[in-house]
KOLVEXTOR-439313 format. One record per residue (C-alpha): residue number from 1; residue in three letters; x, y, z. Coordinates in pm, whole numbers, plus 50000, padded with zeros to 5 digits. Example, Ala and Ser with C-alpha at 12.3 -4.5 7.8 and 13.67 -1.06 7.14 Angstrom:
2
R_1_ALA_51230_49550_50780
R_2_SER_51367_49894_50714
//
This chain:
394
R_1_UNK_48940_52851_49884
R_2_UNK_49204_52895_50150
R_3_UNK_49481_52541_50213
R_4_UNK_49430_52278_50379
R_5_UNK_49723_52296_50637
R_6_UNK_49883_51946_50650
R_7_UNK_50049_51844_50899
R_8_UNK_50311_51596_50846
R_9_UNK_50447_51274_51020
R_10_UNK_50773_51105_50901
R_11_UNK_50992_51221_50629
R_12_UNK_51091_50883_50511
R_13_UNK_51045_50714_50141
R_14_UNK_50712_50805_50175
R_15_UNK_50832_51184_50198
R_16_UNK_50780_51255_49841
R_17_UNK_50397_51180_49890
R_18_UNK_50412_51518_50147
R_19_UNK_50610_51684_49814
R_20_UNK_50285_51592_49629
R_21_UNK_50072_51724_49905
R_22_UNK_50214_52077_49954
R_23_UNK_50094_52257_49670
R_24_UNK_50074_52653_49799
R_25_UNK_49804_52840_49636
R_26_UNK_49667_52494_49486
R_27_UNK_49465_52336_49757
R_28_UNK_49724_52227_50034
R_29_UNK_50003_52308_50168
R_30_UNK_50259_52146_50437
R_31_UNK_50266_52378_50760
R_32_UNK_50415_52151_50986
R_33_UNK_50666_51812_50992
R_34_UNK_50807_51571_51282
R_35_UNK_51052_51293_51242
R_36_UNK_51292_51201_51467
R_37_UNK_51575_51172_51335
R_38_UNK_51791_51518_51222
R_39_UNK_51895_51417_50920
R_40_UNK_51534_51365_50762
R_41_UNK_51430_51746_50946
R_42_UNK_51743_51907_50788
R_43_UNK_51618_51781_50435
R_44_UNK_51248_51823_50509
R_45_UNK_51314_52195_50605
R_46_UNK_51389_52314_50246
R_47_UNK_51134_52148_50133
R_48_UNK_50881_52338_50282
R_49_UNK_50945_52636_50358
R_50_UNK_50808_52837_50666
R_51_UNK_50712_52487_50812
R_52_UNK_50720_52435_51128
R_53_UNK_50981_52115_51166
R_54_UNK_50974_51891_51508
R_55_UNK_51111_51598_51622
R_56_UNK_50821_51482_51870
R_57_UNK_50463_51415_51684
R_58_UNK_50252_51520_51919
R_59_UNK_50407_51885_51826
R_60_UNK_50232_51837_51503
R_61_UNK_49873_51700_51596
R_62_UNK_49797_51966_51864
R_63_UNK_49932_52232_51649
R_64_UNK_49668_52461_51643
R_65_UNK_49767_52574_51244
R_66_UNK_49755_52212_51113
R_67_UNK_49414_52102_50974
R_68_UNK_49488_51755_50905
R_69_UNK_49801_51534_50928
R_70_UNK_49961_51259_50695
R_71_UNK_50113_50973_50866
R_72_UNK_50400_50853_50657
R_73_UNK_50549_50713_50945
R_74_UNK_50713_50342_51009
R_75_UNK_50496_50095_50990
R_76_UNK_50498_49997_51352
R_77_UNK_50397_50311_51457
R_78_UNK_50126_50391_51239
R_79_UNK_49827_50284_51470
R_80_UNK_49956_50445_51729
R_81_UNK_50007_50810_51619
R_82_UNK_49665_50786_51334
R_83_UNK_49490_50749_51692
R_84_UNK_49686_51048_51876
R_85_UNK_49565_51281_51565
R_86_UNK_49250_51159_51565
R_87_UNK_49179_51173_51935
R_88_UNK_49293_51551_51811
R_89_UNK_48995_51556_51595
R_90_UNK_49265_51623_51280
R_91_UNK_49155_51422_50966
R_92_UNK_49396_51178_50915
R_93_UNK_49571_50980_50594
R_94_UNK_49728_50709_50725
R_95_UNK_49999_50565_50469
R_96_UNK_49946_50174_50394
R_97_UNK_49947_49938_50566
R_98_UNK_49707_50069_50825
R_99_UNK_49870_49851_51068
R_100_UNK_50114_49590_51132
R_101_UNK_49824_49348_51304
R_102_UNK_49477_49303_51317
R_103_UNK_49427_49446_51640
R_104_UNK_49624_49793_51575
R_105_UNK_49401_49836_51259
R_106_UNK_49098_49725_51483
R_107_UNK_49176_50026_51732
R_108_UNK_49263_50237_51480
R_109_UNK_48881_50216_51291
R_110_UNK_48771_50208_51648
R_111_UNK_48884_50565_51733
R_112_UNK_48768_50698_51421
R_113_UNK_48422_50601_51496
R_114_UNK_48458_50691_51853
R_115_UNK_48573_51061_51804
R_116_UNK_48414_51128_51462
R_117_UNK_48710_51253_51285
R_118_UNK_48788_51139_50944
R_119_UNK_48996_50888_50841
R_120_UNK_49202_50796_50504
R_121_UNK_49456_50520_50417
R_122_UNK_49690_50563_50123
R_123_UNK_49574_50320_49936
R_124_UNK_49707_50468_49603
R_125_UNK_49702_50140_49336
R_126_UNK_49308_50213_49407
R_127_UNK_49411_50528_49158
R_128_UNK_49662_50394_48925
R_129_UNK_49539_50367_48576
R_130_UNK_49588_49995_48514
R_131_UNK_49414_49906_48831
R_132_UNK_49095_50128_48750
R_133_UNK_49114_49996_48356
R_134_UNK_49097_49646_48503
R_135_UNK_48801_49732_48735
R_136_UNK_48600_49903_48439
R_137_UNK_48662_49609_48238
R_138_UNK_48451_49383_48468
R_139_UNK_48240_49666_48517
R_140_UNK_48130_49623_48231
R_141_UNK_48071_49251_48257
R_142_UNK_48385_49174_47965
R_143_UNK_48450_48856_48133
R_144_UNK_48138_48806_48309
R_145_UNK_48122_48701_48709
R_146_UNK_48450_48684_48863
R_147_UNK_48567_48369_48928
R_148_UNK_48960_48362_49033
R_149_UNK_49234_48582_49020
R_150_UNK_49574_48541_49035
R_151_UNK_49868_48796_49127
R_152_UNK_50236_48782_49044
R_153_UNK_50425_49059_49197
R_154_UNK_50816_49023_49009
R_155_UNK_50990_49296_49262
R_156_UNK_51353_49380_49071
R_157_UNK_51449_49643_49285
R_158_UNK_51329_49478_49654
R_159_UNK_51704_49486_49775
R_160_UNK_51741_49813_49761
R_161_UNK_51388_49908_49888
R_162_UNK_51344_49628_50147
R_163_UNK_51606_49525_50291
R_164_UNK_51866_49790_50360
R_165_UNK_51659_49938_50659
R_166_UNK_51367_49890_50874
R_167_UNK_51140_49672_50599
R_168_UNK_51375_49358_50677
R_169_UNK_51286_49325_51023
R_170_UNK_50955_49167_51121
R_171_UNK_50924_49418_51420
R_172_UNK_50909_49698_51235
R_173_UNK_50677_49537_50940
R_174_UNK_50558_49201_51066
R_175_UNK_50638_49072_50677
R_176_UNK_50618_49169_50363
R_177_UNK_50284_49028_50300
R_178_UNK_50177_49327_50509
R_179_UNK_50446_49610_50379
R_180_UNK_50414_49493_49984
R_181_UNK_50163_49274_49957
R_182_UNK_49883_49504_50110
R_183_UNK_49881_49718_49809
R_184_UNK_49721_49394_49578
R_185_UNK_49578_49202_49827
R_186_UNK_49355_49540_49854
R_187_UNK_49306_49541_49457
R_188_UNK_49235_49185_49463
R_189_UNK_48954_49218_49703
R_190_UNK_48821_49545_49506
R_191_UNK_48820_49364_49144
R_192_UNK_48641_49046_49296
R_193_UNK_48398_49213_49510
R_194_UNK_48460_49054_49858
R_195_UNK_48708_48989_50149
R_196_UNK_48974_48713_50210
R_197_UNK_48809_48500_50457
R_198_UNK_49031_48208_50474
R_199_UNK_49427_48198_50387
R_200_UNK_49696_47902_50338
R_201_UNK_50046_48077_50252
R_202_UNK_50402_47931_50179
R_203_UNK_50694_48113_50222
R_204_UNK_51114_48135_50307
R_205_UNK_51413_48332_50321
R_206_UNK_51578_48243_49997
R_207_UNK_51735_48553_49807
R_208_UNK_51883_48738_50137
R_209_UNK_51873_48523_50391
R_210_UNK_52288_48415_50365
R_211_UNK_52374_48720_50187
R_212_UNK_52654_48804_50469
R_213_UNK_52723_49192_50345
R_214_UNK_52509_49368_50631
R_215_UNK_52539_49711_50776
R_216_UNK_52665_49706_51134
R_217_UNK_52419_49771_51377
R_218_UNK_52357_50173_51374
R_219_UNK_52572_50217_51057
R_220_UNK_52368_50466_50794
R_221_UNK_52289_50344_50439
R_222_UNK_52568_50364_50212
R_223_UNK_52503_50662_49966
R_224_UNK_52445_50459_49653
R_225_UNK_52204_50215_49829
R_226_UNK_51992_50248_49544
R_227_UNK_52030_50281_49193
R_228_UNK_51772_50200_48896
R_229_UNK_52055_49989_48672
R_230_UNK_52337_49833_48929
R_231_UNK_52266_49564_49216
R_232_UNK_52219_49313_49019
R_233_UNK_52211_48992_49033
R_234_UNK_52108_48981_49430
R_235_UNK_52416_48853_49588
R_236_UNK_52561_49133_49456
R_237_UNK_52404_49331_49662
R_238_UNK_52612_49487_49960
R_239_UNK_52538_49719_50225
R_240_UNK_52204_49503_50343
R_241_UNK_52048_49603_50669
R_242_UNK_52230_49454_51000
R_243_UNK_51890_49238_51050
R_244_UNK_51701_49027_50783
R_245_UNK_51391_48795_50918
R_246_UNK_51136_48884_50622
R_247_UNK_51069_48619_50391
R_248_UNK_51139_48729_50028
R_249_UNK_50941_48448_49849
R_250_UNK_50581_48364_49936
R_251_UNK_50263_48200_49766
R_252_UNK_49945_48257_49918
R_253_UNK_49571_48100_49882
R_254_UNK_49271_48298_49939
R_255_UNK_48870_48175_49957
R_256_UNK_48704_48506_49936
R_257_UNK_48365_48530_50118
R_258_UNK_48140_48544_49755
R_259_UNK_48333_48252_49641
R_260_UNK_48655_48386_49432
R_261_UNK_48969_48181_49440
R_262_UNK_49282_48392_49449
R_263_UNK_49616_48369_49472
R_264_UNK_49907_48622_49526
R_265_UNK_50285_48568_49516
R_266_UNK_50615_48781_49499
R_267_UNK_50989_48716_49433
R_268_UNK_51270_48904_49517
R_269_UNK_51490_48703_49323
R_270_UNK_51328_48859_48973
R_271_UNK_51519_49129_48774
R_272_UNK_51202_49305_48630
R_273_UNK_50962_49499_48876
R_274_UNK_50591_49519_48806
R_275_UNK_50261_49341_48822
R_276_UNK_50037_49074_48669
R_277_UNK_49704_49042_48705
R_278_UNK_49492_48729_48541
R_279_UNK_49149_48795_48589
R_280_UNK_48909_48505_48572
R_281_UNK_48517_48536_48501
R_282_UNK_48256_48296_48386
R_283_UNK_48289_48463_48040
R_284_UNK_48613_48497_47977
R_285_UNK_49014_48642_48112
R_286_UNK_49168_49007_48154
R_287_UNK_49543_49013_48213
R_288_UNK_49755_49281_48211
R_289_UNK_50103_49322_48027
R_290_UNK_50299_49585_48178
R_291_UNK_50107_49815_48472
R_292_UNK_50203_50159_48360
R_293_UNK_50173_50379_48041
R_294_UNK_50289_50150_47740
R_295_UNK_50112_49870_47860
R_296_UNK_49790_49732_47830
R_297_UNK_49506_49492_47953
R_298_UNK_49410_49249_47687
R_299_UNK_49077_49051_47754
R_300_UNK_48967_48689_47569
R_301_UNK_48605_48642_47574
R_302_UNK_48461_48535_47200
R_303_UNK_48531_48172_47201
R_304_UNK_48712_47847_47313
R_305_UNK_49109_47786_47148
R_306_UNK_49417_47698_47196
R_307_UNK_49697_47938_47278
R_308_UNK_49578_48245_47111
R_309_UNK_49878_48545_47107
R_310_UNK_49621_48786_47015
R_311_UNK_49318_48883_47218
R_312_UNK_48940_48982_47093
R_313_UNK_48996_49284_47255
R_314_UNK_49309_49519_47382
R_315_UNK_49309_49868_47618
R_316_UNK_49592_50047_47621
R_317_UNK_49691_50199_47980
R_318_UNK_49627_50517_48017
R_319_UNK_49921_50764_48012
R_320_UNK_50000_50894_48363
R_321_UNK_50278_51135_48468
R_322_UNK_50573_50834_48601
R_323_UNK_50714_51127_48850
R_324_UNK_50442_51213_49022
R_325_UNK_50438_50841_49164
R_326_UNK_50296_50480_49132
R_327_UNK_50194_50578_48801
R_328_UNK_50051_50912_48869
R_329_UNK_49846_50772_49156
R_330_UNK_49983_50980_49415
R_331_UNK_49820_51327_49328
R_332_UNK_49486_51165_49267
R_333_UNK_49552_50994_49615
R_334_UNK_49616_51332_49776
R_335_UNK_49352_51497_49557
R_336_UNK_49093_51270_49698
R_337_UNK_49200_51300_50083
R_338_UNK_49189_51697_50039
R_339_UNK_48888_51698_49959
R_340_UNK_48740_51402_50194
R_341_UNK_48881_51620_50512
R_342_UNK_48739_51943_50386
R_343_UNK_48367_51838_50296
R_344_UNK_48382_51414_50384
R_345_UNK_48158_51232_50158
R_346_UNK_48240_50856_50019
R_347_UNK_48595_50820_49838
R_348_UNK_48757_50509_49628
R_349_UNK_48951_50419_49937
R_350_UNK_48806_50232_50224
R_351_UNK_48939_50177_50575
R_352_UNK_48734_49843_50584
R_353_UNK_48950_49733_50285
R_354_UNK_49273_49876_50425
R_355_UNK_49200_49666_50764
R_356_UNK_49108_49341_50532
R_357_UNK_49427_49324_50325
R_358_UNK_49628_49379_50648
R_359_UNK_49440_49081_50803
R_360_UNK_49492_48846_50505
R_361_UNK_49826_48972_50496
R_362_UNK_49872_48868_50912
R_363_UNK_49705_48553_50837
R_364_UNK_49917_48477_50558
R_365_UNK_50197_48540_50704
R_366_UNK_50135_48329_51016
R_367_UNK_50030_48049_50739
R_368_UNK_50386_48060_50620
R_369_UNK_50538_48061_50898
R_370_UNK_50369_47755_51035
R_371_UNK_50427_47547_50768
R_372_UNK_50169_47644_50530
R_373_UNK_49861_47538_50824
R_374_UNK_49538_47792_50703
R_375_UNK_49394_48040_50889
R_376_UNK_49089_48219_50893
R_377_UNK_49031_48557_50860
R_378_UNK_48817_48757_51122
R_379_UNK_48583_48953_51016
R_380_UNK_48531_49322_51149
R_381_UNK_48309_49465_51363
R_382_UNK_47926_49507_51148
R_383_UNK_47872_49797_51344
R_384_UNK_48232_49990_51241
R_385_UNK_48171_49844_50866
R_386_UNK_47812_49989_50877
R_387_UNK_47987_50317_50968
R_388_UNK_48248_50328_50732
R_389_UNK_48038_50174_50448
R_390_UNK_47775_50530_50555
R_391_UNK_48115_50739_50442
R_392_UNK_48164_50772_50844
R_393_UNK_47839_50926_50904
R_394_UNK_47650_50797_51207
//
């Protein structure tokens, strides 16, 4: 079996999921990048050698030797140029969030279903191990029906990631309920079986709000922006980006529409960075302790107590290669989007779900901003959710 020629867009923080992608010989290779700024085609040149590298898009989707593209893009611009490659009829993975608003992500499932062509969003936690242990738990009925879940999302390292460039600014991301929070408002919804149809969110700009250290306007990142042990505690933190209007703390409320009660929230101010999940059913808890390879999801299930360190039963998390990224997600990820724009069929990803987390995450974040007032969440189309739900077969 010949490549897949992958065409790329945006050689950002999300270049290292292209890396993963351009395996010569192995199923896939890059052929062709754009981004527009030099710096990020000098370093993307090396990187693939013989690629084609461009600074306008479009130079990628009507490229003629490119069978599908990755948009890896800003958030902002994501609806936009998933729609120019699929008006192209080029398969397209479009890197989460889908969009920054309902109505981009709207168009976006719109013009799939209008042209045909395939469409993918990176979804990834759908393929990390802890995320899939937790799902076969329930599966297999562990806990029984579930009944509420709740998500705390500690994010140590958010300075670095989130606000020394474009993240901070709600133009370029809307929030961060939409840039982070996508990612486990999606897992939510898949472990409870349903959709966010009605949000009430708090939220404020407490860790880096008055942190006066900020880039000037135009001035590059500072070469250690990041680093896996320093920048700490957060007003330490120096170089920040020249504009900050993302809210760094938030609690949200979710009625799901079969009935779950959930509840998501994430703090900057934390040192550690991972994920809890607490898992509620009618027969019982799942919660996970750690979310990569050392940790594990313990369940309680055989009868009523008090605090009880021990559970009736423990999974370990299945090892994963840490590199490859999220937890060895990202090659599965790319695996899967290979082959869903060589032969289509269903996949473990869903564009219906990508469009549903952004909308919570839009309604949320309007919520928070107005005080904490709910909002519902609209529902999509039935007729583009019939499509999708047929693996986009008409």
């Amino acid at each position: 079996m010949t490549d897949l020629r992958l065409g790329v867009l945006g050689y950002g923080l999300r270049g290292s999921l292209a890396r993963t992608a351009h395996r010569p010989g192995a199923g896939s290779r890059v052929t062709a990048l754009a981004d527009p700024d030099p710096e990020a085609r000098a370093e993307a040149a090396p990187a693939f050698p013989g690629a084609r590298i461009a600074a306008d898009h479009r130079q990628v989707v009507e490229d003629p030797d490119v069978d599908a593209v990755l948009v890896l893009t800003p958030d902002h611009t994501h609806a936009d140029v998933a729609r120019d490659a699929l008006k192209a009829g080029k398969p397209v993975l479009v890197e989460k969030p889908l969009a920054v608003d309902i109505e981009s992500c709207d168009a976006v499932l719109r013009t799939a279903y209008e042209t045909g062509t395939r469409l993918y969003v990176g979804h990834n936690m759908r393929h990390m191990p802890v995320v899939r242990l937790m799902r076969d738990i329930i599966g297999r009925g562990e806990i029984g029906a579930v009944k509420t879940i709740w998500v705390r999302h500690f994010v140590g390292y958010g300075g670095d990631w989130y606000f020394k460039d474009w993240h901070a600014e709600r133009r370029h991301t809307n929030g961060l309920l939409l840039q982070k929070a996508a990612h486990d408002i999606d897992v939510l919804h898949w472990l409870a079986g349903g959709y966010a149809e009605r949000v009430q969110a708090l939220g404020d700009l407490m860790v880096y709000g008055d942190n006066p250290h900020r880039r000037a306007p135009g001035e590059p990142k500072t070469d250690d922006w990041y680093t896996k042990d320093g920048h700490w505690p957060p007003h330490t933190q120096r170089g920040l980006n020249p504009v900050i209007d993302v809210e760094d703390v938030s609690l949200v409320n979710m009625r799901l529409d079969n009935g779950v009660l959930a509840a998501y929230q994430q703090c900057h101010f934390t040192p550690d960075y991972w994920r809890n999940y607490t898992v509620i059913g009618d027969a019982g808890r799942l919660e996970n302790f750690g979310d990569g390879p050392g940790g594990s999801v313990r369940v309680w299930n055989s009868r009523r107590s008090g605090y009880r360190a021990e559970p009736d039963a423990e999974y370990p998390v299945p090892d994963a290669e840490d590199e490859a990224g999220h937890g060895g997600a990202d090659p599965l990820l790319v695996a899967e989007f290979v082959r869903f724009a060589r032969d289509g069929g269903r996949t473990d990803t869903s564009p219906v779900a990508a469009r549903m987390s952004v909308a919570a995450g839009a309604r949320a974040t309007e919520s928070l901003r107005a005080g904490g007032a709910p909002r519902a969440v609209p529902p999509l189309d039935p007729a583009l959710v019939r499509y999708f739900l047929r693996g986009q077969t008409r």
